[in-house]
mmCIF file of the protein (N, C-alpha, C, O) and its ligand, coordinates in Angstrom:
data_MODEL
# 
_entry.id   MODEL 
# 
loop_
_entity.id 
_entity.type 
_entity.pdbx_number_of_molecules 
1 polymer     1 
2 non-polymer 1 
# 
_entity_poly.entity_id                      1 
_entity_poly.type                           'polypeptide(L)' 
_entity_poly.nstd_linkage                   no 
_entity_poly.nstd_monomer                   no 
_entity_poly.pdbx_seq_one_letter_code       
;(UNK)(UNK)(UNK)(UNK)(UNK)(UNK)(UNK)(UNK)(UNK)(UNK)(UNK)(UNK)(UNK)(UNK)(UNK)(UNK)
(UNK)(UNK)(UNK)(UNK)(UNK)(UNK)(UNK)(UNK)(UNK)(UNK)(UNK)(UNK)(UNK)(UNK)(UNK)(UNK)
(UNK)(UNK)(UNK)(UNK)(UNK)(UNK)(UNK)(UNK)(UNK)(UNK)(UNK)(UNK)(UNK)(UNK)(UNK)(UNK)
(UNK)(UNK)(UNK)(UNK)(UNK)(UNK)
;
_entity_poly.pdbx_seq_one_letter_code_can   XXXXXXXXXXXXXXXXXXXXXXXXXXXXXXXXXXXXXXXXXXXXXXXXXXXXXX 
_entity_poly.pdbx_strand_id                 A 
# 
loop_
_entity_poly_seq.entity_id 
_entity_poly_seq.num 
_entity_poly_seq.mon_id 
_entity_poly_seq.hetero 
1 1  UNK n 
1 2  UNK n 
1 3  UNK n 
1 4  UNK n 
1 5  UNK n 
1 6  UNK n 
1 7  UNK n 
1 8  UNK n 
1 9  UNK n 
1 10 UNK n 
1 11 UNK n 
1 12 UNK n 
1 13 UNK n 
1 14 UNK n 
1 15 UNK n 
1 16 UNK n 
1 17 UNK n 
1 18 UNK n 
1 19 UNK n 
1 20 UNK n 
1 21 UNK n 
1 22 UNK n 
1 23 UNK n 
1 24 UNK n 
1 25 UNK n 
1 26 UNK n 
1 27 UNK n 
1 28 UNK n 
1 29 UNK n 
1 30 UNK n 
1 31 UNK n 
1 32 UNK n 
1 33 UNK n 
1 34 UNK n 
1 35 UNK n 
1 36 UNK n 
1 37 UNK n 
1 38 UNK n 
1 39 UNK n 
1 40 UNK n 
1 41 UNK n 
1 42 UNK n 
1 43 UNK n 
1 44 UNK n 
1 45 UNK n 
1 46 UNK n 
1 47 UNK n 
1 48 UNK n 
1 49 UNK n 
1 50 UNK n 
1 51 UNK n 
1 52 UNK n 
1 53 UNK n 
1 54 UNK n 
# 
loop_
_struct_asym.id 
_struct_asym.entity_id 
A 1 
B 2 
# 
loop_
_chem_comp.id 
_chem_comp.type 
_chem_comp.mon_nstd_flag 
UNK 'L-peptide linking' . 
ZN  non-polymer         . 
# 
_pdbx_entity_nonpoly.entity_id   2 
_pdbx_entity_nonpoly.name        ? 
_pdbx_entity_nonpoly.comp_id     ZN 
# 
_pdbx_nonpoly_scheme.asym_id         B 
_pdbx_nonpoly_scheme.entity_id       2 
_pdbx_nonpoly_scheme.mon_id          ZN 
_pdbx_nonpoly_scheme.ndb_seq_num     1 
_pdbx_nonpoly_scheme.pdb_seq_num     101 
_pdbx_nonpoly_scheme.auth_seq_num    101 
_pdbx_nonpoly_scheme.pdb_mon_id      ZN 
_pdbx_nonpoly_scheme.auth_mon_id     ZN 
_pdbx_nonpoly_scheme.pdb_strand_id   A 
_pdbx_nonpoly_scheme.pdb_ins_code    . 
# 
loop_
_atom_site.group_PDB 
_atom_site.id 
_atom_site.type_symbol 
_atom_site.label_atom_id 
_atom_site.label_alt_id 
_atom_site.label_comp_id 
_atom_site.label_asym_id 
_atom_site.label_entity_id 
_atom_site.label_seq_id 
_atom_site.pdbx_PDB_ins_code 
_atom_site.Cartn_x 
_atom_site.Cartn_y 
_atom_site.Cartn_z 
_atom_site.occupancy 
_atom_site.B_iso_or_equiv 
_atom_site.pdbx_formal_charge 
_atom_site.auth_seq_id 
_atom_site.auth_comp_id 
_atom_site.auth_asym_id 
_atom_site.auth_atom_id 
_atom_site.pdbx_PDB_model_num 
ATOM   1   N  N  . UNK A 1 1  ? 91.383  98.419  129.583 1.00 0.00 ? 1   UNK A N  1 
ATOM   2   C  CA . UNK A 1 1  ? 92.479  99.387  129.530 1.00 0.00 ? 1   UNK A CA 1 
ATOM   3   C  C  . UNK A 1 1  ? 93.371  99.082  128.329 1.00 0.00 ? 1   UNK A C  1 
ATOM   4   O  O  . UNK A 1 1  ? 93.430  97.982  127.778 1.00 0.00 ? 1   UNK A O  1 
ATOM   5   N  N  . UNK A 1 2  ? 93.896  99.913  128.063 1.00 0.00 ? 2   UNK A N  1 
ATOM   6   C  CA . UNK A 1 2  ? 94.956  99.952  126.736 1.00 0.00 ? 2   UNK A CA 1 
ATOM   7   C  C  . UNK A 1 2  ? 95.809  100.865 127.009 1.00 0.00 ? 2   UNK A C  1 
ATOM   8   O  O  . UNK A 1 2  ? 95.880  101.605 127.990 1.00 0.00 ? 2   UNK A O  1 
ATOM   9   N  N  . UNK A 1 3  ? 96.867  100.726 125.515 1.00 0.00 ? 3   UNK A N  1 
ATOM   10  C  CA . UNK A 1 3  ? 97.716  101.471 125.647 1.00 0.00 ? 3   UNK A CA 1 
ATOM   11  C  C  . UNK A 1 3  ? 97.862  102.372 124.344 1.00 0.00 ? 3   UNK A C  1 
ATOM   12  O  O  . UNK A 1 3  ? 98.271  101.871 123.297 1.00 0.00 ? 3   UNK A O  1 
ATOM   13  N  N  . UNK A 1 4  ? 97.442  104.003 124.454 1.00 0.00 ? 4   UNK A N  1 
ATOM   14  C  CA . UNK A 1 4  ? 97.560  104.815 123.466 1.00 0.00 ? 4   UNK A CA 1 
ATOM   15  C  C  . UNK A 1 4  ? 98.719  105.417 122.999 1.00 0.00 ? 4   UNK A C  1 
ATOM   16  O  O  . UNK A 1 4  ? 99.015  106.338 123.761 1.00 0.00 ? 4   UNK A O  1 
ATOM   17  N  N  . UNK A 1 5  ? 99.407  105.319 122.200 1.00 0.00 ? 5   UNK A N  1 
ATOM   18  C  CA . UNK A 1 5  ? 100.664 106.193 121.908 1.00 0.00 ? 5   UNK A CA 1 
ATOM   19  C  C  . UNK A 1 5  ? 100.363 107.337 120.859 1.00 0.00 ? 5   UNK A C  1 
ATOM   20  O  O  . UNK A 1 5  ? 99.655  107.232 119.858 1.00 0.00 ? 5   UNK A O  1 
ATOM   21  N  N  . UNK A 1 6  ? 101.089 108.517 121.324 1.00 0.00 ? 6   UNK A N  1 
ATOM   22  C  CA . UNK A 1 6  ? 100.290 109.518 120.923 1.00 0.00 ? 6   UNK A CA 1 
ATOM   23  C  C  . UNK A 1 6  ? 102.001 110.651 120.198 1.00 0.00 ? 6   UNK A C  1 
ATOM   24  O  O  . UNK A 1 6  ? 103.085 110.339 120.690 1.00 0.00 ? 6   UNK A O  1 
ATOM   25  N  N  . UNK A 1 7  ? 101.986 111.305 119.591 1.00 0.00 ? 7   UNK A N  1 
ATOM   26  C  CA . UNK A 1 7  ? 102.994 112.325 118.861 1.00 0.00 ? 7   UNK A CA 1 
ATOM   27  C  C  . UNK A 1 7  ? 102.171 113.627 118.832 1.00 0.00 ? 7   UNK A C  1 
ATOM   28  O  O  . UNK A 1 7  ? 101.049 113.837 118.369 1.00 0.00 ? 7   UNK A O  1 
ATOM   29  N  N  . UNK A 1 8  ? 103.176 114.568 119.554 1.00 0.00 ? 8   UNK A N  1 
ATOM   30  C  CA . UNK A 1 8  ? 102.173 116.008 119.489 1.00 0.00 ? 8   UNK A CA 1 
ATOM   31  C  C  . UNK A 1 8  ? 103.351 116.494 118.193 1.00 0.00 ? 8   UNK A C  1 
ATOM   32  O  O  . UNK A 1 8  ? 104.539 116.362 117.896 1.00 0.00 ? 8   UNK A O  1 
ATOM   33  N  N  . UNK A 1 9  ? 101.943 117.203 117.647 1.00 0.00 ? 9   UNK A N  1 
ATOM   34  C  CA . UNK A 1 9  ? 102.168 117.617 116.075 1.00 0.00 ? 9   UNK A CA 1 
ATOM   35  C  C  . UNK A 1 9  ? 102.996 119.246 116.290 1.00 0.00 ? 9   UNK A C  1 
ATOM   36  O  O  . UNK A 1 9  ? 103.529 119.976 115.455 1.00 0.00 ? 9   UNK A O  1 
ATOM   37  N  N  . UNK A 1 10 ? 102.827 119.385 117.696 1.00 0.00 ? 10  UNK A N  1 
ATOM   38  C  CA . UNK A 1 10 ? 103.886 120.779 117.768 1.00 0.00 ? 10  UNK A CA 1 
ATOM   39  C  C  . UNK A 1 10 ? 105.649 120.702 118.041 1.00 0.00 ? 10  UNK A C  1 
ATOM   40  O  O  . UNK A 1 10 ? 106.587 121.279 117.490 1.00 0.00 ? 10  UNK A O  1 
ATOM   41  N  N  . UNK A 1 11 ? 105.579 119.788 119.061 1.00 0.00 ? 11  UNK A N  1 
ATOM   42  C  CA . UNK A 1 11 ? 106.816 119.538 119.192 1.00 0.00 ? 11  UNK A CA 1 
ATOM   43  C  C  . UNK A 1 11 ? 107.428 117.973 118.824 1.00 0.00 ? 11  UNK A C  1 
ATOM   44  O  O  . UNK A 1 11 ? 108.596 117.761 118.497 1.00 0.00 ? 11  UNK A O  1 
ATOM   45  N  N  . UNK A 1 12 ? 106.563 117.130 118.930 1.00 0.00 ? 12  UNK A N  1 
ATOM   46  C  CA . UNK A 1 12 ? 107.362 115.911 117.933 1.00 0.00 ? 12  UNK A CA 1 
ATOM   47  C  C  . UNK A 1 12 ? 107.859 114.870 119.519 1.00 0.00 ? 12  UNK A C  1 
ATOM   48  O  O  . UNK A 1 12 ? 108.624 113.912 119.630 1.00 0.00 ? 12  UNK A O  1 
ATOM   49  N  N  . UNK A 1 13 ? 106.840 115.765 120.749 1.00 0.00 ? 13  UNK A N  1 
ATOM   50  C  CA . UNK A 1 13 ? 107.038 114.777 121.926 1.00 0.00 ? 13  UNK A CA 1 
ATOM   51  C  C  . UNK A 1 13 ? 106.290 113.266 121.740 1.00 0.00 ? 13  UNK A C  1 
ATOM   52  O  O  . UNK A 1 13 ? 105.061 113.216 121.711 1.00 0.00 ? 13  UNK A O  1 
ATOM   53  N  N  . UNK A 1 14 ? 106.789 112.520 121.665 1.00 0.00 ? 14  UNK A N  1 
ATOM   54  C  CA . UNK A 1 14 ? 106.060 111.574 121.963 1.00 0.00 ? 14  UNK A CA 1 
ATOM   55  C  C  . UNK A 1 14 ? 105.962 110.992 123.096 1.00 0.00 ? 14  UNK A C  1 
ATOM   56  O  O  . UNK A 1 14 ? 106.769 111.185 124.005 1.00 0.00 ? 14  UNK A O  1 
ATOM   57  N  N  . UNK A 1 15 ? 104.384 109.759 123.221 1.00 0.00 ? 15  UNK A N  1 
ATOM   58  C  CA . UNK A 1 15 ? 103.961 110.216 124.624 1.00 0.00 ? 15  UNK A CA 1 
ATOM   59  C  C  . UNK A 1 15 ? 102.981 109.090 124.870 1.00 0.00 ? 15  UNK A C  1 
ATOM   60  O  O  . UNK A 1 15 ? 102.088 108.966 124.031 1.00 0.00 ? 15  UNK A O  1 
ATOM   61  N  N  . UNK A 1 16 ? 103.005 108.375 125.739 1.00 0.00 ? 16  UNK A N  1 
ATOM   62  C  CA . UNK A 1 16 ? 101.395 107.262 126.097 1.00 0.00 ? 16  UNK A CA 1 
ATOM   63  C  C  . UNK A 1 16 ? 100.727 107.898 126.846 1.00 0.00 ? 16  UNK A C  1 
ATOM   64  O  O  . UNK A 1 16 ? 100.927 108.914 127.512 1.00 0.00 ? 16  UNK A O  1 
ATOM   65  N  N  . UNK A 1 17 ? 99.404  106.836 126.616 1.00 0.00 ? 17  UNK A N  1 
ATOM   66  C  CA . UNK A 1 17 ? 98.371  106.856 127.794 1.00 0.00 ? 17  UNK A CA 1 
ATOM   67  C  C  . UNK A 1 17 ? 98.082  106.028 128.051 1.00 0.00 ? 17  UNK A C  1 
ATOM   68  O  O  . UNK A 1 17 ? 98.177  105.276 127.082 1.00 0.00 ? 17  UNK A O  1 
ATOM   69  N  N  . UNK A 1 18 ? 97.592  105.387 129.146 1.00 0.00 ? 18  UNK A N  1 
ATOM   70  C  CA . UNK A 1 18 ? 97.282  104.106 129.485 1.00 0.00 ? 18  UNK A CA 1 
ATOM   71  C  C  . UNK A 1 18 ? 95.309  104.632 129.942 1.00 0.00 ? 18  UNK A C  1 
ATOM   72  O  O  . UNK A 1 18 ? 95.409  105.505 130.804 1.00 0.00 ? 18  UNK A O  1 
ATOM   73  N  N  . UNK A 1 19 ? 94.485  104.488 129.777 1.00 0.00 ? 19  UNK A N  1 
ATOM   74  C  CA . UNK A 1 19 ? 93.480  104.791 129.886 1.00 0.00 ? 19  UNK A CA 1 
ATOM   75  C  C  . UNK A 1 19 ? 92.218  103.817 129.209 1.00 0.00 ? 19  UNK A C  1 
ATOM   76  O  O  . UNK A 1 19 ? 92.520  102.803 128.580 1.00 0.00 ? 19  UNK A O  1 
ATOM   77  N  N  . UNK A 1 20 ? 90.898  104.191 129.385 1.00 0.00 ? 20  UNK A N  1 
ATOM   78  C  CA . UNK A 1 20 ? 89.851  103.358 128.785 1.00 0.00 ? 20  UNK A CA 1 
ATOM   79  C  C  . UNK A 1 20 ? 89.599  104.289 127.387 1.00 0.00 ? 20  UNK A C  1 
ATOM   80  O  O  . UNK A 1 20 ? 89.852  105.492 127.432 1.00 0.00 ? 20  UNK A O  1 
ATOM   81  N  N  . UNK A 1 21 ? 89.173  103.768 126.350 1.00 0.00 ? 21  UNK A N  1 
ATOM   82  C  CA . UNK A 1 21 ? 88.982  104.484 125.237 1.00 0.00 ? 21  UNK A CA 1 
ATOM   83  C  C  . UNK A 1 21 ? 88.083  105.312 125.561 1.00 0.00 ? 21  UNK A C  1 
ATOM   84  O  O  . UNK A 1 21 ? 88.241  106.185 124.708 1.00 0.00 ? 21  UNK A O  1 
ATOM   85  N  N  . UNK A 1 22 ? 87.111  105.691 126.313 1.00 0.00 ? 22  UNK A N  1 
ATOM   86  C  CA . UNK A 1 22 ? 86.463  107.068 126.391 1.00 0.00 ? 22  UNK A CA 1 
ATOM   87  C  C  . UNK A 1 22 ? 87.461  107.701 126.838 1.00 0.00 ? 22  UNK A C  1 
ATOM   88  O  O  . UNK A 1 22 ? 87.152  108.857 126.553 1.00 0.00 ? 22  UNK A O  1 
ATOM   89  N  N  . UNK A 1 23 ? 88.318  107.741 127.278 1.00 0.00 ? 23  UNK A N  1 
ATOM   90  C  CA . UNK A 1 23 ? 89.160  108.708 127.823 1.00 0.00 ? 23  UNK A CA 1 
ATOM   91  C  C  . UNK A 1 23 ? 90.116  109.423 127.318 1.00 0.00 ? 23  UNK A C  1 
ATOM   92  O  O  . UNK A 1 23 ? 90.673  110.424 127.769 1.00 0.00 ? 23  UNK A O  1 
ATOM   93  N  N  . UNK A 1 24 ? 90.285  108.801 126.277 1.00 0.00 ? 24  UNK A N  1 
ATOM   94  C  CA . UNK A 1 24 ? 91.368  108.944 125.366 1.00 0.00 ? 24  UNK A CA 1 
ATOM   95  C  C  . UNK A 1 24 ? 91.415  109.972 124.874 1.00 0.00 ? 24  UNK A C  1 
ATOM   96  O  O  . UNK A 1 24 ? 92.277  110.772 125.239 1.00 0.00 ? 24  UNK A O  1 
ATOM   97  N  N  . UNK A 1 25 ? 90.554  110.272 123.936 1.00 0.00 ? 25  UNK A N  1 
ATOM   98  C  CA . UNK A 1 25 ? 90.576  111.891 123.577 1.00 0.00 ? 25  UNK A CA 1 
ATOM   99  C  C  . UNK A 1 25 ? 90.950  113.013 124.799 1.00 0.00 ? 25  UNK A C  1 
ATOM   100 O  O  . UNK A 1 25 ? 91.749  113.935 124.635 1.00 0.00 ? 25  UNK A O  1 
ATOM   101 N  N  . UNK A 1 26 ? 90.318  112.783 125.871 1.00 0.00 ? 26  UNK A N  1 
ATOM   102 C  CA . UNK A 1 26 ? 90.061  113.849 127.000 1.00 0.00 ? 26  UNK A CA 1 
ATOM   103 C  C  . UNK A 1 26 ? 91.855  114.043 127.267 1.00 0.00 ? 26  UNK A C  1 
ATOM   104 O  O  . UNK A 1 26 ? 92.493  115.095 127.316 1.00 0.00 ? 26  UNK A O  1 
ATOM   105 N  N  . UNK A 1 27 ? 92.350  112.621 127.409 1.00 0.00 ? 27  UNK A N  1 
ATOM   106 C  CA . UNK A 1 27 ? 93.710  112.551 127.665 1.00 0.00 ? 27  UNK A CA 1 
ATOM   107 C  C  . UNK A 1 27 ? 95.395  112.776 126.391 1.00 0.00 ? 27  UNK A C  1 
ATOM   108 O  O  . UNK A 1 27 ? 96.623  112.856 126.343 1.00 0.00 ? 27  UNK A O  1 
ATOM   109 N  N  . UNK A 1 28 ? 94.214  112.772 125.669 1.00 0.00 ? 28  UNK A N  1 
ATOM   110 C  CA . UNK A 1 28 ? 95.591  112.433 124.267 1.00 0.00 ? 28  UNK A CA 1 
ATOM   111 C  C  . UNK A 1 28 ? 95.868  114.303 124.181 1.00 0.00 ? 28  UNK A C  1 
ATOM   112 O  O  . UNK A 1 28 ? 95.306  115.003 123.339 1.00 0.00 ? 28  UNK A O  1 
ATOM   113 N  N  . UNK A 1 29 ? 96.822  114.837 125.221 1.00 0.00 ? 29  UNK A N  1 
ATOM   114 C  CA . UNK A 1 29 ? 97.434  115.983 125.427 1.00 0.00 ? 29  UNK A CA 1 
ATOM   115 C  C  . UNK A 1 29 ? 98.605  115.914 125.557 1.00 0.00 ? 29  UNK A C  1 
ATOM   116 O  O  . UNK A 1 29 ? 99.084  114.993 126.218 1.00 0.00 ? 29  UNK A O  1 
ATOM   117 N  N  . UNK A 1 30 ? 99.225  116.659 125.093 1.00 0.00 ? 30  UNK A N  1 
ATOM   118 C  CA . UNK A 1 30 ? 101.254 116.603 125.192 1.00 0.00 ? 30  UNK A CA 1 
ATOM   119 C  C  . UNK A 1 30 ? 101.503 117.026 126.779 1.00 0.00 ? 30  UNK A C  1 
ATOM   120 O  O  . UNK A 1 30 ? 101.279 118.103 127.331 1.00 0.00 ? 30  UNK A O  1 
ATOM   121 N  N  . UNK A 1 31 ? 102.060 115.759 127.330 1.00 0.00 ? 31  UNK A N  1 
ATOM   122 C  CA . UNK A 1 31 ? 102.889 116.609 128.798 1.00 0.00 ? 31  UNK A CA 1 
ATOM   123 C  C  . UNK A 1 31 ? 103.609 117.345 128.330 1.00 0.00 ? 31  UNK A C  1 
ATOM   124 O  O  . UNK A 1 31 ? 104.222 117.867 129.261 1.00 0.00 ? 31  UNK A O  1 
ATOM   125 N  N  . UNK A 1 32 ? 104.077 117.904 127.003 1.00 0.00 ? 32  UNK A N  1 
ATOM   126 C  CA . UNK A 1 32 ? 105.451 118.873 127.015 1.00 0.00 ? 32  UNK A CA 1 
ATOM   127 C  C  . UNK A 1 32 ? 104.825 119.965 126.997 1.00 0.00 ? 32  UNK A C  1 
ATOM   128 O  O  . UNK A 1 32 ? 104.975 120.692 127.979 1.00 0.00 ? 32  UNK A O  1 
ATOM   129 N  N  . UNK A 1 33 ? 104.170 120.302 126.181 1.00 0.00 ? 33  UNK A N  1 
ATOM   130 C  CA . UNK A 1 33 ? 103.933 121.545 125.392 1.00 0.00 ? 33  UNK A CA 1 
ATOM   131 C  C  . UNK A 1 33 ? 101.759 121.725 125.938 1.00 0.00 ? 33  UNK A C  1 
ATOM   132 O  O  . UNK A 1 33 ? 101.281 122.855 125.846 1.00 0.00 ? 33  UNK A O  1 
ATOM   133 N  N  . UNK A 1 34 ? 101.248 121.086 126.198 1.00 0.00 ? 34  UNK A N  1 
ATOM   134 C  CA . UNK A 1 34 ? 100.112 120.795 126.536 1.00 0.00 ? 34  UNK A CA 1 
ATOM   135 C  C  . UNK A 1 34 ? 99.202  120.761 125.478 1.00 0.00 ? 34  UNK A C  1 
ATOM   136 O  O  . UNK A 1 34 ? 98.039  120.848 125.873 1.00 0.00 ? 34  UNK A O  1 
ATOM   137 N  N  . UNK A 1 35 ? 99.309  120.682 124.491 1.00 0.00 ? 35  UNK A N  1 
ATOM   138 C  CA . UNK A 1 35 ? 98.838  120.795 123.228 1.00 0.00 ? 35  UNK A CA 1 
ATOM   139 C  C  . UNK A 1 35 ? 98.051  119.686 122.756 1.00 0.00 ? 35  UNK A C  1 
ATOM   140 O  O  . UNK A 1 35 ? 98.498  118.546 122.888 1.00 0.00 ? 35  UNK A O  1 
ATOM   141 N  N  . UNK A 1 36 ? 96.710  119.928 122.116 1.00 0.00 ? 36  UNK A N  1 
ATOM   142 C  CA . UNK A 1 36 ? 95.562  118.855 121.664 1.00 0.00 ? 36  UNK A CA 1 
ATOM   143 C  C  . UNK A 1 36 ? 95.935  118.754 120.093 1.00 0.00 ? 36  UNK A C  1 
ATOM   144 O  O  . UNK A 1 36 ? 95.053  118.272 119.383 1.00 0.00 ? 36  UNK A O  1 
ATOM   145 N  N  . UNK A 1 37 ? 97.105  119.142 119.486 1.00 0.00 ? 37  UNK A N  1 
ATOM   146 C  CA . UNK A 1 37 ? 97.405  118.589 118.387 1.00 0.00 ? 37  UNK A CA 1 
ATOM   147 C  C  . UNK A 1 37 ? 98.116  117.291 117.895 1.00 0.00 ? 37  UNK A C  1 
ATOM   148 O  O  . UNK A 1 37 ? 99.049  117.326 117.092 1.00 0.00 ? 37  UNK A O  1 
ATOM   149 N  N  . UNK A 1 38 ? 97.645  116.218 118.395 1.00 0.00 ? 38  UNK A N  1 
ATOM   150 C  CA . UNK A 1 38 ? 98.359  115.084 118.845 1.00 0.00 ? 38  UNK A CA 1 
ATOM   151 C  C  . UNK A 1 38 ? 98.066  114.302 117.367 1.00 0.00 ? 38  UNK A C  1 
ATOM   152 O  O  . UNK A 1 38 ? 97.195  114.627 116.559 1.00 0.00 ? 38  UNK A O  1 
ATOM   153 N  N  . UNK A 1 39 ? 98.871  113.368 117.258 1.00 0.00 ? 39  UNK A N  1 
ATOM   154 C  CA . UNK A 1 39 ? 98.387  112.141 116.072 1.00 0.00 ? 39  UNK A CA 1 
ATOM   155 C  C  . UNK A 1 39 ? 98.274  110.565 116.846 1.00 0.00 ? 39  UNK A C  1 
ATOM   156 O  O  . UNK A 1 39 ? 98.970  110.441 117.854 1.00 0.00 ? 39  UNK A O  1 
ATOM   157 N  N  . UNK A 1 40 ? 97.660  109.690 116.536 1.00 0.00 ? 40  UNK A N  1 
ATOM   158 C  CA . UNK A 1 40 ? 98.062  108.821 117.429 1.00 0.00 ? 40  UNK A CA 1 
ATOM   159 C  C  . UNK A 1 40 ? 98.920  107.788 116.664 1.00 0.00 ? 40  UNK A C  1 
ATOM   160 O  O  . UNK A 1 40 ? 98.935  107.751 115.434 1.00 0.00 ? 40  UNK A O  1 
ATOM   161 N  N  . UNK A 1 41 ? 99.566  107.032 117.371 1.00 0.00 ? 41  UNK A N  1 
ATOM   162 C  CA . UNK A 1 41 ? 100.949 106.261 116.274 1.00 0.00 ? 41  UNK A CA 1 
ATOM   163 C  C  . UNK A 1 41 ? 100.528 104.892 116.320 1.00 0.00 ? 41  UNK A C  1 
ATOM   164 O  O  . UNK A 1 41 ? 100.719 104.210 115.314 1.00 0.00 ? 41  UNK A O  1 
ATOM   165 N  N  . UNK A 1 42 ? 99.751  104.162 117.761 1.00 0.00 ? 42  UNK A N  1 
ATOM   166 C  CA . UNK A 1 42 ? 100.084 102.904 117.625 1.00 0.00 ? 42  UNK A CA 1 
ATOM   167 C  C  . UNK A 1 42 ? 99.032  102.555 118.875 1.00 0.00 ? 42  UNK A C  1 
ATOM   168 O  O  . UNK A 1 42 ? 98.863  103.371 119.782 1.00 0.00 ? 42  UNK A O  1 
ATOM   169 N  N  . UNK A 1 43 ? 98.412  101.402 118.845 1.00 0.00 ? 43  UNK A N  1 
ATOM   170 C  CA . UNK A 1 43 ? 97.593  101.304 120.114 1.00 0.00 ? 43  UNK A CA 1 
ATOM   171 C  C  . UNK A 1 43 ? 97.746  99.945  120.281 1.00 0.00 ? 43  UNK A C  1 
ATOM   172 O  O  . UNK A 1 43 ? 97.573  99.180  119.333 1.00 0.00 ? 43  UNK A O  1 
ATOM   173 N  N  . UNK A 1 44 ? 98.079  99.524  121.483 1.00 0.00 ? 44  UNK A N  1 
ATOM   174 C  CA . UNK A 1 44 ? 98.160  98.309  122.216 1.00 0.00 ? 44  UNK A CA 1 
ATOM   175 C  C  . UNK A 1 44 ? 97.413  97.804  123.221 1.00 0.00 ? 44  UNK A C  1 
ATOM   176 O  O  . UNK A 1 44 ? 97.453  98.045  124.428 1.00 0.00 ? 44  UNK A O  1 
ATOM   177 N  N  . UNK A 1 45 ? 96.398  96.730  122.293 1.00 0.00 ? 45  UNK A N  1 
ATOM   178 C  CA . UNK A 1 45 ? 95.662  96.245  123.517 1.00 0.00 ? 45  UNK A CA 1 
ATOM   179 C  C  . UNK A 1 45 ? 95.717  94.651  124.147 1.00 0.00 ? 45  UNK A C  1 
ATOM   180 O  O  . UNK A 1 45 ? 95.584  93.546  123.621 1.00 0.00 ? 45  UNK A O  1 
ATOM   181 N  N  . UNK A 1 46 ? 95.905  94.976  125.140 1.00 0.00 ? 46  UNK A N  1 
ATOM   182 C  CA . UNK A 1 46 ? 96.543  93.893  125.593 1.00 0.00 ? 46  UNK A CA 1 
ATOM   183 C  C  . UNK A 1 46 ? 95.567  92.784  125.981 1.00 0.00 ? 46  UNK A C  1 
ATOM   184 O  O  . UNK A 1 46 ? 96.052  91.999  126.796 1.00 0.00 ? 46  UNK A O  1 
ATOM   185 N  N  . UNK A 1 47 ? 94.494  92.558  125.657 1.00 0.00 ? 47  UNK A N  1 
ATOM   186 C  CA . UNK A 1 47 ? 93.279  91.555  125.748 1.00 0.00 ? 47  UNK A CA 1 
ATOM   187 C  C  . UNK A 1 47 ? 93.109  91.243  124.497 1.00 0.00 ? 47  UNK A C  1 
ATOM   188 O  O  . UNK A 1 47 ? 92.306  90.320  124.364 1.00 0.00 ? 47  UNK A O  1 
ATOM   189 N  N  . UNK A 1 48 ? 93.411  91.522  123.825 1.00 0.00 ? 48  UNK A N  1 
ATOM   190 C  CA . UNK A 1 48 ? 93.170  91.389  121.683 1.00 0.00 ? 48  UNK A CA 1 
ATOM   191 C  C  . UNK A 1 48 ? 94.883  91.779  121.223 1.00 0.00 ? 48  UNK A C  1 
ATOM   192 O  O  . UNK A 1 48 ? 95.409  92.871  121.008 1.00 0.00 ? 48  UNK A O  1 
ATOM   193 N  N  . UNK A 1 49 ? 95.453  90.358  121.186 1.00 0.00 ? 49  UNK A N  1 
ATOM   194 C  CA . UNK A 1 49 ? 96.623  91.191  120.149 1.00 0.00 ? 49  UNK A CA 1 
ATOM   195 C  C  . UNK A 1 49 ? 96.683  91.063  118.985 1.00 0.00 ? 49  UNK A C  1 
ATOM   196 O  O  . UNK A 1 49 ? 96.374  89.997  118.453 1.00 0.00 ? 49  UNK A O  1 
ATOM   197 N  N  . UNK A 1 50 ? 97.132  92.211  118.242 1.00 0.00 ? 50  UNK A N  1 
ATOM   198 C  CA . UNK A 1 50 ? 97.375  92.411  116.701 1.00 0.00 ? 50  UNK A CA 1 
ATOM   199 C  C  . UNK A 1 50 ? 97.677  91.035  116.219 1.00 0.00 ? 50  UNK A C  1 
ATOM   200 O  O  . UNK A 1 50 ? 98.544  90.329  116.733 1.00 0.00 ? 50  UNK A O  1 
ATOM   201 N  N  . UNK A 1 51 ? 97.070  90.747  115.402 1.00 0.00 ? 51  UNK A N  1 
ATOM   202 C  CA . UNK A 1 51 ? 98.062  90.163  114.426 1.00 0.00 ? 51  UNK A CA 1 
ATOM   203 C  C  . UNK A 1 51 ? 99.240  90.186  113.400 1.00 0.00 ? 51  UNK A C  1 
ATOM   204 O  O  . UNK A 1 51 ? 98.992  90.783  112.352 1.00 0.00 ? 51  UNK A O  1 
ATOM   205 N  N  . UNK A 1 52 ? 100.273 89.726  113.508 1.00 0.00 ? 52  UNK A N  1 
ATOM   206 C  CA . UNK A 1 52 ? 101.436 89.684  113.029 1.00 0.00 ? 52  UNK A CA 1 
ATOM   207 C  C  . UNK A 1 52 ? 101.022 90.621  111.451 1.00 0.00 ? 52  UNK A C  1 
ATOM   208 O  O  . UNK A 1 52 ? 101.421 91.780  111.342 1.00 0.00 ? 52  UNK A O  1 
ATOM   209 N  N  . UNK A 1 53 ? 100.116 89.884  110.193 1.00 0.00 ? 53  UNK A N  1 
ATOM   210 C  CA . UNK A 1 53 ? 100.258 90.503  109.336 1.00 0.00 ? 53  UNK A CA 1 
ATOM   211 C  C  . UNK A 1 53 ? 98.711  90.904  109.638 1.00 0.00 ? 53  UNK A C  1 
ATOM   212 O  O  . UNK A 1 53 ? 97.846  90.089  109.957 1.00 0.00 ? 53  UNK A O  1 
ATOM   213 N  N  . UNK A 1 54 ? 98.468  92.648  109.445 1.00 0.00 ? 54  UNK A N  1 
ATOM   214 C  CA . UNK A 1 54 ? 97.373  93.314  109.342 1.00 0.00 ? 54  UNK A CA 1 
ATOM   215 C  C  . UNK A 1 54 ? 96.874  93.196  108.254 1.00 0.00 ? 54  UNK A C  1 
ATOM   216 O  O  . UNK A 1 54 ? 95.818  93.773  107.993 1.00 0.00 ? 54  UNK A O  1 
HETATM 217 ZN ZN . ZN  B 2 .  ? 103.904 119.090 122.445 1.00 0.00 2 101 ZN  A ZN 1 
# 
């Protein structure tokens, strides 16, 4: 599991998902506006963390 953070490109809601990466697409939809124009901003996985400098 992870954590997807997602910005819909219509209204500028931003928004997570907590889901398995197949799912992600199916799920990366705006609760505001319901819209599949999403960008994604940032993903957090919490079994692998980022390293400080990418
Ligand atoms: Zn939206």
């Amino acid at each position: 599991m992870a954590v997807y953070e997602f910005r819909c490109k219509k209204c500028k809601r931003k928004f997570a998902v907590t889901c398995h990466i197949e799912e992600r697409d199916a799920k990366a939809v705006c609760p505001k506006c319901g819209s599949h124009e999403v960008e994604q901003k940032y993903t957090a996985d919490f079994s692998s963390p980022r390293p400080d400098k990418y």
